[in-house]
C-alpha positions in Angstrom: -22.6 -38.7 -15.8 -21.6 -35.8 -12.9 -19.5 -33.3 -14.5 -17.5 -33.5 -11.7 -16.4 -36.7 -11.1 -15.3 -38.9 -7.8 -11.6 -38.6 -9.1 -11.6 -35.1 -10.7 -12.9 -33.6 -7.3 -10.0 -35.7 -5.5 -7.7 -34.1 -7.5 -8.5 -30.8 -6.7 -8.7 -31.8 -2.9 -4.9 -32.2 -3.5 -4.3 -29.4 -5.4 -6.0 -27.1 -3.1 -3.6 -28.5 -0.3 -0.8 -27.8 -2.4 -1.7 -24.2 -2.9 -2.4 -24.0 0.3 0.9 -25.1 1.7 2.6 -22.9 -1.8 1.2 -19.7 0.0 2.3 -20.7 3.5 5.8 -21.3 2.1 6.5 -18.0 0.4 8.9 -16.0 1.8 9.3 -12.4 2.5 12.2 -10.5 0.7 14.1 -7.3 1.3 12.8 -3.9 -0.4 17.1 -3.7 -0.2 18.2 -6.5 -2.0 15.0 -5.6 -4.6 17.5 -2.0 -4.7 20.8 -4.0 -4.9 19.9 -6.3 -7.3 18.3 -3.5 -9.5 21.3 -1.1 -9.3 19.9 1.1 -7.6 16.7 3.2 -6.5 16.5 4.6 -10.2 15.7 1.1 -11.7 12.8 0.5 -9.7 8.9 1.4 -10.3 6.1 1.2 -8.3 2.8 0.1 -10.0 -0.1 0.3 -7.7 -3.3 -0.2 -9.1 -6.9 0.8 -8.4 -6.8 1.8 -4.5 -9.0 4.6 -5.2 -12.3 5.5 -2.8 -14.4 3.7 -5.0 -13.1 0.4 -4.1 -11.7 1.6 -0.4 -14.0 3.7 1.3 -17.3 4.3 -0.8 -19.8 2.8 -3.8 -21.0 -0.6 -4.9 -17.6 -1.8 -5.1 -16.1 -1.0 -1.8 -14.4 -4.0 -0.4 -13.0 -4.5 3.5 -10.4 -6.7 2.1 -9.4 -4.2 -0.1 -9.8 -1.6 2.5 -7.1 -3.4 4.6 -4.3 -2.9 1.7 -4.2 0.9 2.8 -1.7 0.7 5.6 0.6 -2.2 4.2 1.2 -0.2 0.8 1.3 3.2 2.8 4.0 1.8 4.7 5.7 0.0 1.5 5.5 3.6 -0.2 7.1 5.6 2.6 9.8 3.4 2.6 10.7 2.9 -1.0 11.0 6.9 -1.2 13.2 7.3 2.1 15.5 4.6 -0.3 15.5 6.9 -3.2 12.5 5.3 -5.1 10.9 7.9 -7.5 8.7 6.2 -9.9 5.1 5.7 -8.7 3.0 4.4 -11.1 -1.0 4.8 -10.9 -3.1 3.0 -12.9 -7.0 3.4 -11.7 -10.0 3.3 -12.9 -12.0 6.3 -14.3 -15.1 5.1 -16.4 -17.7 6.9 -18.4 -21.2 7.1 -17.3 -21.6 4.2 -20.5 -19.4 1.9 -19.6 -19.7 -1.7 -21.1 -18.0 -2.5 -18.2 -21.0 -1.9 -16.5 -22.9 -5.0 -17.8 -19.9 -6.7 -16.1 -19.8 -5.3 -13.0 -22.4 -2.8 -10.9 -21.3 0.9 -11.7 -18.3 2.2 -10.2 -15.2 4.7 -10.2 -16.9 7.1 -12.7 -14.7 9.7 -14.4 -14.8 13.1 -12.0 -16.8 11.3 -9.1 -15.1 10.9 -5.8 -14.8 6.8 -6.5 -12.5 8.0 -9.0 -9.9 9.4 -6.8 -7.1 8.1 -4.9 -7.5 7.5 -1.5 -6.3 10.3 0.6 -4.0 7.8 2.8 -1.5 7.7 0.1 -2.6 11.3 -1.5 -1.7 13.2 2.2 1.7 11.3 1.5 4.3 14.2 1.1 6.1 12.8 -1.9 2.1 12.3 -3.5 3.2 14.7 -6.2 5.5 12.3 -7.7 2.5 9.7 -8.2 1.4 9.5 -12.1 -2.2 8.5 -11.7 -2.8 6.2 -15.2 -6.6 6.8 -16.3 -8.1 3.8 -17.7 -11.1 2.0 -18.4 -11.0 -1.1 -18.1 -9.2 -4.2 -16.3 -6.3 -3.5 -18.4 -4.1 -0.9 -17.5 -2.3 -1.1 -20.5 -5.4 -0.9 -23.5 -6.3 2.7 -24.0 -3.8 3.9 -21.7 -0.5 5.8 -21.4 1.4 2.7 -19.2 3.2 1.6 -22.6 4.4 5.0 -23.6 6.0 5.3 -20.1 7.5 2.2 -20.2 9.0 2.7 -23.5 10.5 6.0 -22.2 12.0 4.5 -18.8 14.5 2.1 -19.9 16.1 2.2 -17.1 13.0 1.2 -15.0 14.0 -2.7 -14.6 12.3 -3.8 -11.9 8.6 -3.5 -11.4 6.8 -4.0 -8.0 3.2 -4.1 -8.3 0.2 -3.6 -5.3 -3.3 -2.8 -5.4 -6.4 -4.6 -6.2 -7.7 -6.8 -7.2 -5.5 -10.1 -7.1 -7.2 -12.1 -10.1 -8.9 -8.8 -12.0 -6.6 -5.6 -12.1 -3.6 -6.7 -10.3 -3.7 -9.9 -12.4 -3.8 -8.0 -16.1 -0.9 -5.2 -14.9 1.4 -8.2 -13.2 1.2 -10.2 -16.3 1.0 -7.4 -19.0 4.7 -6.3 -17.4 6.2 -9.6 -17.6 4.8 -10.6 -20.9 6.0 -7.2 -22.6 9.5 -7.4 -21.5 9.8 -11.3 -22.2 8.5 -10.4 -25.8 11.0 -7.4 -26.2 14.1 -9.9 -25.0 14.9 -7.5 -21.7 14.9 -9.2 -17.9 12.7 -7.0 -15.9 11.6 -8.6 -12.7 8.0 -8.2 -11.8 7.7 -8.8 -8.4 4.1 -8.9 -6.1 3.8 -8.9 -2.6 1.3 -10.7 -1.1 0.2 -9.0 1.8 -0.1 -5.5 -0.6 -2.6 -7.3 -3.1 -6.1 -8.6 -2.3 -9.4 -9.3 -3.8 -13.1 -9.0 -3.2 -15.1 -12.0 -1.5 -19.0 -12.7 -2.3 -20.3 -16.0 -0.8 -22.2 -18.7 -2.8 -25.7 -18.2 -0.9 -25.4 -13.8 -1.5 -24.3 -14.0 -5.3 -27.3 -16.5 -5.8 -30.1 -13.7 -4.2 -28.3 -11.1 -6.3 -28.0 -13.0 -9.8 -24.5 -12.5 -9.8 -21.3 -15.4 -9.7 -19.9 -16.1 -6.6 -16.3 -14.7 -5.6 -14.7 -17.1 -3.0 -12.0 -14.2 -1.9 -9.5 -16.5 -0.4 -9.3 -19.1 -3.4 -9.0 -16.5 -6.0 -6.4 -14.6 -4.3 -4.2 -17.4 -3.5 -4.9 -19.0 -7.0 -4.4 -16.3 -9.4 -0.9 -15.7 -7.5 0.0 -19.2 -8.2 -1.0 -18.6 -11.7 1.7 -15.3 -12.1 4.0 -17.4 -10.4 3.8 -19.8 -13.1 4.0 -17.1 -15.6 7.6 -16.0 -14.1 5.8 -12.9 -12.0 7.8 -13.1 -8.6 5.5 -13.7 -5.6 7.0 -12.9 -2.2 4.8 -12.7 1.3 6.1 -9.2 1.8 8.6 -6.5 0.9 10.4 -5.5 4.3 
């Protein structure tokens, strides 16, 4: 008997319709009402994760789609702080030569390499010295780093906007880490994510098969894994304006 059966693979045709007409369908929303509804520029954070050279500009990783994310989060940035935004959150990747990540994924962002650093489009920002660039290791940007302590001493911070890459890896884990830990702690603090400021890698069927690797269909995963925070109460919007 086929795994995938006549009727299973029918359903999915539909679903894939569904999501497809789910992403046409969402709608942009103001970075002012964002402020409005928040109080004020003082309640709102900024988390945008891993758009650092190594998966910009250089190394194994480097990814186009990623590469286009510069200009609509450079533009997102400059406006938040001309409306009083402050908090700029950083989480990026900065791995040991060991890494077990690295049996995972081919080597990248090592601690103290240029990978590691954040890309000098948002670093030759004028306000770049209020960024807090979050170390970590992993996908998580909470495990083994200082995102929780932060958190913990920003009450006020109520609603979180999150940007980077990549949709289903990174952005995923930080989106849904944020929602989870203020639903489990009883507090309503929006997390909201942009699509057009969140992307992921693609790697075709027929290039992942010559490389022993899994395929990475770009397009599915992004929309997909955006559905999925949806689901899990993380506000998707097309764009902030």
């Amino acid at each position: 008997m086929p795994y995938i059966s006549e009727a299973w693979q029918l359903k999915c045709e539909r679903f894939l319709s569904s999501l497809e007409d789910w992403m046409e369908d969402l709608e942009p929303v103001t970075l002012q009402s964002i402020l409005q509804e928040a109080g004020g520029p003082e309640s709102v954070a900024f988390f945008c994760v891993d758009m650092t050279n190594g998966f910009c500009h250089e190394g194994m990783l480097q990814s186009d789609r990623v590469q286009a994310l510069i200009n609509p989060i450079k533009e997102l940035f400059v406006a938040a702080w001309e409306a009083g935004v402050r908090h700029f959150i950083l989480p990026q990747d900065a791995h040991p030569v060991d890494s077990p990540e690295f049996h995972d994924f081919p080597v990248h962002c090592i601690k103290g390499t240029g990978e590691a650093v954040t890309i000098p489009e948002l670093m030759s920002l004028p306000f770049s010295d209020h960024f807090i660039v979050m170390p970590k290791r992993s996908l998580s940007s909470s495990i083994g780093t200082d995102l929780d302590a932060w958190l913990d001493a920003h009450p006020e911070v109520t609603h979180r906007i999150v940007v980077g890459d990549c949709t289903d890896l990174c952005v995923y884990q930080l989106a849904m880490h944020l929602k989870l830990k203020s639903n489990a702690l009883n507090v309503n603090q929006p997390v909201i994510v942009p699509a057009n400021c969140v992307d992921t890698y693609d790697l075709p069927e027929d290039v992942a098969k010559d490389i022993g690797a899994c395929a990475h269909p770009a397009n599915l995963f992004h929309s997909l894994f955006l559905y999925h925070m949806d689901l899990n109460g993380v506000r998707i919007v097309s764009d902030i304006l």
